[in-house]
CHARMM internal coordinates of N, CA and C (Angstrom, degrees):
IC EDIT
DIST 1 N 1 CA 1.4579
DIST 1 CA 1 C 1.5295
ANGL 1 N 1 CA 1 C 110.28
DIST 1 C 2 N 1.2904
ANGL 1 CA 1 C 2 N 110.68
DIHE 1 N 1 CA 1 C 2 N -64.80
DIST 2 N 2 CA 1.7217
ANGL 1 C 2 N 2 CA 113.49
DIHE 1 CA 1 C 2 N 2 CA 170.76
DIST 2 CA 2 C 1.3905
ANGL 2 N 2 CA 2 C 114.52
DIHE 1 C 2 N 2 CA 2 C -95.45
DIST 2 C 3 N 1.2389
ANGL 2 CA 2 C 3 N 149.25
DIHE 2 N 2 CA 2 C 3 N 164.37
DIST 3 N 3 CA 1.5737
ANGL 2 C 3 N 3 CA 145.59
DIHE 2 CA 2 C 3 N 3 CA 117.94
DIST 3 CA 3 C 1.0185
ANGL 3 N 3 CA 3 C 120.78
DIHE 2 C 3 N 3 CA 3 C -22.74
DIST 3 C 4 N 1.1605
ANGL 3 CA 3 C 4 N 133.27
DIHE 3 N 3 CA 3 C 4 N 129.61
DIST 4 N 4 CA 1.5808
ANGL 3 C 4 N 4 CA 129.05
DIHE 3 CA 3 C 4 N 4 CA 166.08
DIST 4 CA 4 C 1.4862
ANGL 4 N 4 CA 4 C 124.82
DIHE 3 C 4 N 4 CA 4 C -52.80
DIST 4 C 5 N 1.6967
ANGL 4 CA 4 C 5 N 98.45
DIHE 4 N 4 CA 4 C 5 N -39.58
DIST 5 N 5 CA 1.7329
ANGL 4 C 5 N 5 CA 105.91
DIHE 4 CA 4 C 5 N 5 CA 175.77
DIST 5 CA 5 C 1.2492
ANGL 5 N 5 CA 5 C 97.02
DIHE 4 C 5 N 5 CA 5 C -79.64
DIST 5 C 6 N 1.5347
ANGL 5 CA 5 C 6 N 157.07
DIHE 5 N 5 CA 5 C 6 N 38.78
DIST 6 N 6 CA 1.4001
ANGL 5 C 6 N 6 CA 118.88
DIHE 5 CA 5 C 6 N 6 CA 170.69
DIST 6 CA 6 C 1.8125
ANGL 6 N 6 CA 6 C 83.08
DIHE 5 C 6 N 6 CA 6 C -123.81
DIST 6 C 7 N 1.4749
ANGL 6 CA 6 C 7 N 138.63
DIHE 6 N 6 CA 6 C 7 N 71.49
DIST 7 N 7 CA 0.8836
ANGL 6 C 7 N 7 CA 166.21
DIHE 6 CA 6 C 7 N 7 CA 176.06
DIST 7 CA 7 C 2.0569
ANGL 7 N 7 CA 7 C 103.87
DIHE 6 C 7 N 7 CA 7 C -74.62
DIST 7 C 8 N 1.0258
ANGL 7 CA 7 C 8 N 122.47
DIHE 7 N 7 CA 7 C 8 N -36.94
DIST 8 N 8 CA 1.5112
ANGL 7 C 8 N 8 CA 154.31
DIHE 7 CA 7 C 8 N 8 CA 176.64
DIST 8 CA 8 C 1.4505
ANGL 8 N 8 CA 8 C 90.95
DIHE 7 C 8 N 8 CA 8 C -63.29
DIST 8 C 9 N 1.5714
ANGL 8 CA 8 C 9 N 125.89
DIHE 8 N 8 CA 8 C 9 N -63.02
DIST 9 N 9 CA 1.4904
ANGL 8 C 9 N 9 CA 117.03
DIHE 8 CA 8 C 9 N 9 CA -170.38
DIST 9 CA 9 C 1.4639
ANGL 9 N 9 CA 9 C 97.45
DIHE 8 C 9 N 9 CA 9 C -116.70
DIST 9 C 10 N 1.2713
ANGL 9 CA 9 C 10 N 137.87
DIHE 9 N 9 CA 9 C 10 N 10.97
DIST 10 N 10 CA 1.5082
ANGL 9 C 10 N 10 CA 111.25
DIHE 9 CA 9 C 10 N 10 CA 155.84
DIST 10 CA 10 C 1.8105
ANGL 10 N 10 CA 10 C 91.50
DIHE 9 C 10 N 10 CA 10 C -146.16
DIST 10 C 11 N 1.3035
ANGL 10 CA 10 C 11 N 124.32
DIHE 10 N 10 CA 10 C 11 N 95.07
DIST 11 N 11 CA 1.2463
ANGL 10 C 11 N 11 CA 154.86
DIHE 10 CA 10 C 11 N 11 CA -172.49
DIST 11 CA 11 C 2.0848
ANGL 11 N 11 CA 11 C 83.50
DIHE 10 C 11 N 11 CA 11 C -64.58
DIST 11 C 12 N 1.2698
ANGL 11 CA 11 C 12 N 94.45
DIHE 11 N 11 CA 11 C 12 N 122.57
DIST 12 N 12 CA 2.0327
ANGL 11 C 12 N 12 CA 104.30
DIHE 11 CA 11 C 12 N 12 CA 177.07
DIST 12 CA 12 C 1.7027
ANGL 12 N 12 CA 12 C 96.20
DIHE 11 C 12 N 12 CA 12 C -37.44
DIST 12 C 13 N 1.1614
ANGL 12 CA 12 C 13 N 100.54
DIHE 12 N 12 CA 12 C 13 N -74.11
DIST 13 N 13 CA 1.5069
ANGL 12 C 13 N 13 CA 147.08
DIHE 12 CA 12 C 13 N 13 CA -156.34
DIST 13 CA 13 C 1.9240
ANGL 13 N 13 CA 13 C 78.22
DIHE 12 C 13 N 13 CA 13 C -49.30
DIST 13 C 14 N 1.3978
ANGL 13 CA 13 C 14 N 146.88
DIHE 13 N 13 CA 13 C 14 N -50.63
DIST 14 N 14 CA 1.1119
ANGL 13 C 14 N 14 CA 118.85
DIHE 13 CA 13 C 14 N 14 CA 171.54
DIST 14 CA 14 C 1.5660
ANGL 14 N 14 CA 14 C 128.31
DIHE 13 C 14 N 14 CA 14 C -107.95
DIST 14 C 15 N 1.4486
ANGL 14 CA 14 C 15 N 108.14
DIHE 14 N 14 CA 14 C 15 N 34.67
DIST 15 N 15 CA 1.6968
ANGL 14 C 15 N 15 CA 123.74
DIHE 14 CA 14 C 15 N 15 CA 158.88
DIST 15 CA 15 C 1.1809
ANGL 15 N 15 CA 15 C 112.08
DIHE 14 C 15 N 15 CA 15 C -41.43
DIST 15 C 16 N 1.1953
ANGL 15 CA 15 C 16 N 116.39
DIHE 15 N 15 CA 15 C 16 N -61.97
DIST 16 N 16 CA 1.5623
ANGL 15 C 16 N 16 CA 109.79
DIHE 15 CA 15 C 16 N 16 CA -172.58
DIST 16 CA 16 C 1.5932
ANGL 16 N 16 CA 16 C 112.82
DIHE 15 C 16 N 16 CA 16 C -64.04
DIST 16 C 17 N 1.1887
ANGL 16 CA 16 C 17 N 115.37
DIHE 16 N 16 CA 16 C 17 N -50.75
DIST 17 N 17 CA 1.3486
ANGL 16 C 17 N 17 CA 111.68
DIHE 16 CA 16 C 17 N 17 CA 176.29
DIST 17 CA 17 C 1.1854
ANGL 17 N 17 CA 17 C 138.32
DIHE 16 C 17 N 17 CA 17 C -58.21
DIST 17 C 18 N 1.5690
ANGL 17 CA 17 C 18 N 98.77
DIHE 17 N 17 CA 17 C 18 N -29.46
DIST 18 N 18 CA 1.8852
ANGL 17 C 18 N 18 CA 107.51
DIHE 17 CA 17 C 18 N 18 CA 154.70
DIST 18 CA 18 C 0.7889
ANGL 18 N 18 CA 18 C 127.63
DIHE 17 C 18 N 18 CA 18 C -78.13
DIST 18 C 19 N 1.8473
ANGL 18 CA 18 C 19 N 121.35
DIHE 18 N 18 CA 18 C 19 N -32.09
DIST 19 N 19 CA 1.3705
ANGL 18 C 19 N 19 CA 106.00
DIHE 18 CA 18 C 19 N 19 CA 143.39
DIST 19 CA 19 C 1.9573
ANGL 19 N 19 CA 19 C 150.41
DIHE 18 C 19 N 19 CA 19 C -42.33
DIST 19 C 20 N 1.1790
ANGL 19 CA 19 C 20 N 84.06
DIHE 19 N 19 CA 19 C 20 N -31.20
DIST 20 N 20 CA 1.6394
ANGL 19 C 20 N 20 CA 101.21
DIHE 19 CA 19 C 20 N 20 CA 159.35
DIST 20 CA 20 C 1.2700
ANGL 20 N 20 CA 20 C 118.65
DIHE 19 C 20 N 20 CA 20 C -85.35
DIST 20 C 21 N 1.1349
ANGL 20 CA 20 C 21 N 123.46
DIHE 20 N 20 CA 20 C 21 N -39.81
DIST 21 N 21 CA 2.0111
ANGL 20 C 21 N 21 CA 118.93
DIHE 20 CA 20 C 21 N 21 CA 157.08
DIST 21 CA 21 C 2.2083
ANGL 21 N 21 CA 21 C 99.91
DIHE 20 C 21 N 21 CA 21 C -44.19
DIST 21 C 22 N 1.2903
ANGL 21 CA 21 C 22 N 94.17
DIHE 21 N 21 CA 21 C 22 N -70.23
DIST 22 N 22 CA 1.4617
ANGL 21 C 22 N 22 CA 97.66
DIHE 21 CA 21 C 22 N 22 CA -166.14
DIST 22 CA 22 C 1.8993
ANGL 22 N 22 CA 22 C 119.76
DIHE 21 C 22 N 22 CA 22 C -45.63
DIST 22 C 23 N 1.7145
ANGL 22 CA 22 C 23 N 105.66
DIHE 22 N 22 CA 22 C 23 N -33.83
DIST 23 N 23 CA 1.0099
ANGL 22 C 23 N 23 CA 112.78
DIHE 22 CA 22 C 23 N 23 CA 154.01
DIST 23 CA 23 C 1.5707
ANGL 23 N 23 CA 23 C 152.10
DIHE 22 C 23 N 23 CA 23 C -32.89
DIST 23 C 24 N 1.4903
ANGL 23 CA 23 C 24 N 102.12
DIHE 23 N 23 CA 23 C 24 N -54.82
DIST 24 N 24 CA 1.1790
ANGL 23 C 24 N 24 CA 122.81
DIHE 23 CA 23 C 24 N 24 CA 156.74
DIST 24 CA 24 C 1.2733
ANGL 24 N 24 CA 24 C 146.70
DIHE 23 C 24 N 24 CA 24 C -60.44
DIST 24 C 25 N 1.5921
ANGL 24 CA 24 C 25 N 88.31
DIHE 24 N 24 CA 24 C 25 N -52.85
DIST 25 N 25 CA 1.5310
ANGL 24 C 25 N 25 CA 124.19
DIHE 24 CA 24 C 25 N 25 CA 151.10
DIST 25 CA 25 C 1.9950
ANGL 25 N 25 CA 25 C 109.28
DIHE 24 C 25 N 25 CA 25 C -27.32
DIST 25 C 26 N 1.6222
ANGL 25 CA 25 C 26 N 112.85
DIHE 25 N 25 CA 25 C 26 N -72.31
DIST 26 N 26 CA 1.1070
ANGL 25 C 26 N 26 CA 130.91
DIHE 25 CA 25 C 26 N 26 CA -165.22
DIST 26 CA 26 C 1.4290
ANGL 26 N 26 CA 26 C 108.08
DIHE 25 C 26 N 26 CA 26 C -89.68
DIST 26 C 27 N 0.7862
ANGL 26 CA 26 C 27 N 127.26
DIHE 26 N 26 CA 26 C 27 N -32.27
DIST 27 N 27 CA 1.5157
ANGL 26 C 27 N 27 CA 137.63
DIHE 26 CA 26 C 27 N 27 CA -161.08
DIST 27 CA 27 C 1.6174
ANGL 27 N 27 CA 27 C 106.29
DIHE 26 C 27 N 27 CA 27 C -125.69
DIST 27 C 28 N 1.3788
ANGL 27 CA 27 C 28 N 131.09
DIHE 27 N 27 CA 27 C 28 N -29.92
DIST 28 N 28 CA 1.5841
ANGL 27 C 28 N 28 CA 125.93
DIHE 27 CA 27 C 28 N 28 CA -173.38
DIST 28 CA 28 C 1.2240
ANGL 28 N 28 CA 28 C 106.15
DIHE 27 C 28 N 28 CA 28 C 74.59
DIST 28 C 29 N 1.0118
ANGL 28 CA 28 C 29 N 141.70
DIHE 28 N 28 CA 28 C 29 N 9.24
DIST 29 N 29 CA 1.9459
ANGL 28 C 29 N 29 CA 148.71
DIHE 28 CA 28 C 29 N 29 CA 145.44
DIST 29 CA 29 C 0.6507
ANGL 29 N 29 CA 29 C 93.63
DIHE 28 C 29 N 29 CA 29 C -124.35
DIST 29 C 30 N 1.5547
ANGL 29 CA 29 C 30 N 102.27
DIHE 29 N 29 CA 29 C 30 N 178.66
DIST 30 N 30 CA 1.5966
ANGL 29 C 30 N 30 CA 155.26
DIHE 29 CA 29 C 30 N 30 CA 172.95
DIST 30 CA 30 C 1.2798
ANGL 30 N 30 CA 30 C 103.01
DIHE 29 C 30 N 30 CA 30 C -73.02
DIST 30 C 31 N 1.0414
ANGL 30 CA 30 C 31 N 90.29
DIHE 30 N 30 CA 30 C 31 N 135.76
DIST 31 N 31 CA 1.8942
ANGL 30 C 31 N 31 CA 110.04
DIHE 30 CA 30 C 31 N 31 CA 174.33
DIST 31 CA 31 C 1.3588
ANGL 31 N 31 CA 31 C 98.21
DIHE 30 C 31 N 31 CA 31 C -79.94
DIST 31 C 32 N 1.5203
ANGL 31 CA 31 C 32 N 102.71
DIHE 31 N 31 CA 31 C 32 N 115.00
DIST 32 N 32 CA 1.3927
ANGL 31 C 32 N 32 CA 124.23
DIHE 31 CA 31 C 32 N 32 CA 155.26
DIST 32 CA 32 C 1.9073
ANGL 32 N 32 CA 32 C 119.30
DIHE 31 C 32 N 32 CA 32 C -9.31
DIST 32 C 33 N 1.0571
ANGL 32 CA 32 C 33 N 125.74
DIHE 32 N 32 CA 32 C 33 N 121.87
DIST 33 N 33 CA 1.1783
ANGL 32 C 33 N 33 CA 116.35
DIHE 32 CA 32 C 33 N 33 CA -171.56
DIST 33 CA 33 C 1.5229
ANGL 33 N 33 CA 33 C 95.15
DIHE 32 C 33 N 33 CA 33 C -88.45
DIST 33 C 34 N 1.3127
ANGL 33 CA 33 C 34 N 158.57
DIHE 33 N 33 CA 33 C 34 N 70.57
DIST 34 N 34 CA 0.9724
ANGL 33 C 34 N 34 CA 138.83
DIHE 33 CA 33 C 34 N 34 CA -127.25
DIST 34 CA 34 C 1.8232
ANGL 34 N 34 CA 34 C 89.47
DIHE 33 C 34 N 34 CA 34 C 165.22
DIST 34 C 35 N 1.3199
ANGL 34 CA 34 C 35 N 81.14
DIHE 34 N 34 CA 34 C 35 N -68.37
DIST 35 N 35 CA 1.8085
ANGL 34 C 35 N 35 CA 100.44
DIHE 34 CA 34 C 35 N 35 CA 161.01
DIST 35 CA 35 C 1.9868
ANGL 35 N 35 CA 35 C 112.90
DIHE 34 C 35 N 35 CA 35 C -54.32
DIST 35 C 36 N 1.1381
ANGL 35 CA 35 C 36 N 99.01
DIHE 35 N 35 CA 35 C 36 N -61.83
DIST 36 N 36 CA 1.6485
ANGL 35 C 36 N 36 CA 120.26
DIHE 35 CA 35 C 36 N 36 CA -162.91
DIST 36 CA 36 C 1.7193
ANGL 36 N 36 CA 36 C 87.83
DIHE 35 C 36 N 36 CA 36 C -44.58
DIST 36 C 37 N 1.4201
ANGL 36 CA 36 C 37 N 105.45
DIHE 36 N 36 CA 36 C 37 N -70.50
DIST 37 N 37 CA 1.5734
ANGL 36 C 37 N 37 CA 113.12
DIHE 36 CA 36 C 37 N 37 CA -162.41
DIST 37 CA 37 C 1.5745
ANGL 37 N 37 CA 37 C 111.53
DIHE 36 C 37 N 37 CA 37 C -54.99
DIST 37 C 38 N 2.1047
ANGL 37 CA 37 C 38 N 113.34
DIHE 37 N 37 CA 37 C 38 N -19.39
DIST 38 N 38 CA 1.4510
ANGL 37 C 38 N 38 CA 93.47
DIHE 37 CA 37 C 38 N 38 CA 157.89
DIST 38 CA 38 C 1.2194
ANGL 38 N 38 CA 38 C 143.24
DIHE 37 C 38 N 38 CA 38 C -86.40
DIST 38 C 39 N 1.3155
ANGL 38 CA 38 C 39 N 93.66
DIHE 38 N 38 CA 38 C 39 N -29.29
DIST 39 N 39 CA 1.1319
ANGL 38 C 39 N 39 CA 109.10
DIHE 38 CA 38 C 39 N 39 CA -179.27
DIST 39 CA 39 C 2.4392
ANGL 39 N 39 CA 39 C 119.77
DIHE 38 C 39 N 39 CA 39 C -78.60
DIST 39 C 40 N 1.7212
ANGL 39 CA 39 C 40 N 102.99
DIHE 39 N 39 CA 39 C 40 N 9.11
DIST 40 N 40 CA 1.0276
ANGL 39 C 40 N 40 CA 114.62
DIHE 39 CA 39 C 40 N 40 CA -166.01
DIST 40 CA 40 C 1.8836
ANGL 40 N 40 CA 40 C 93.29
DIHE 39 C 40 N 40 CA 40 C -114.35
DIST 40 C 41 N 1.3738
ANGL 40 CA 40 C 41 N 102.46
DIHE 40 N 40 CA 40 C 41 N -6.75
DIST 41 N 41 CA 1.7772
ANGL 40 C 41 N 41 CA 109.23
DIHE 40 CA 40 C 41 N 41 CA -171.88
DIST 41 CA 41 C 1.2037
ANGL 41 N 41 CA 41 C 96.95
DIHE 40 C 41 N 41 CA 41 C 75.37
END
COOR INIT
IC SEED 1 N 1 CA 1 C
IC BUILD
Protein backbone atom coordinates (compact mmCIF):
# COMPACT_ATOMS: atom_id res chain seq x y z
CA UNK A 1 0.00 0.00 0.00
CA UNK A 2 2.75 2.58 1.07
CA UNK A 3 6.70 2.36 0.68
CA UNK A 4 8.39 1.71 3.63
CA UNK A 5 10.80 4.77 3.04
CA UNK A 6 8.07 7.34 2.60
CA UNK A 7 7.90 7.42 6.55
CA UNK A 8 8.12 11.61 6.03
CA UNK A 9 4.42 11.43 4.56
CA UNK A 10 2.91 8.48 6.27
CA UNK A 11 4.70 8.60 9.84
CA UNK A 12 4.30 4.34 11.19
CA UNK A 13 3.10 5.73 14.37
CA UNK A 14 -0.06 7.27 12.30
CA UNK A 15 -1.04 4.11 9.98
CA UNK A 16 -3.73 3.26 11.86
CA UNK A 17 -5.22 6.52 12.02
CA UNK A 18 -5.01 7.13 8.36
CA UNK A 19 -6.22 4.14 7.98
CA UNK A 20 -9.34 5.18 9.74
CA UNK A 21 -9.36 8.62 7.81
CA UNK A 22 -9.05 6.36 4.54
CA UNK A 23 -11.87 4.23 5.84
CA UNK A 24 -14.43 6.60 5.98
CA UNK A 25 -13.24 8.35 3.26
CA UNK A 26 -13.96 5.00 1.02
CA UNK A 27 -16.31 3.13 2.81
CA UNK A 28 -18.23 5.94 5.26
CA UNK A 29 -16.92 3.96 8.49
CA UNK A 30 -14.23 2.97 10.32
CA UNK A 31 -12.15 0.36 9.28
CA UNK A 32 -12.87 -2.62 11.08
CA UNK A 33 -10.43 -2.94 13.90
CA UNK A 34 -10.07 -6.43 12.99
CA UNK A 35 -8.68 -5.16 9.70
CA UNK A 36 -6.25 -2.45 11.48
CA UNK A 37 -4.49 -5.23 13.68
CA UNK A 38 -3.79 -7.06 10.19
CA UNK A 39 -2.90 -5.05 8.32
CA UNK A 40 -0.60 -3.25 11.42
CA UNK A 41 1.26 -7.02 11.91
Amino acid sequence: MFAANDDDIWPMDDTAEALRHLGRDILDEPVPEFLLKALEG
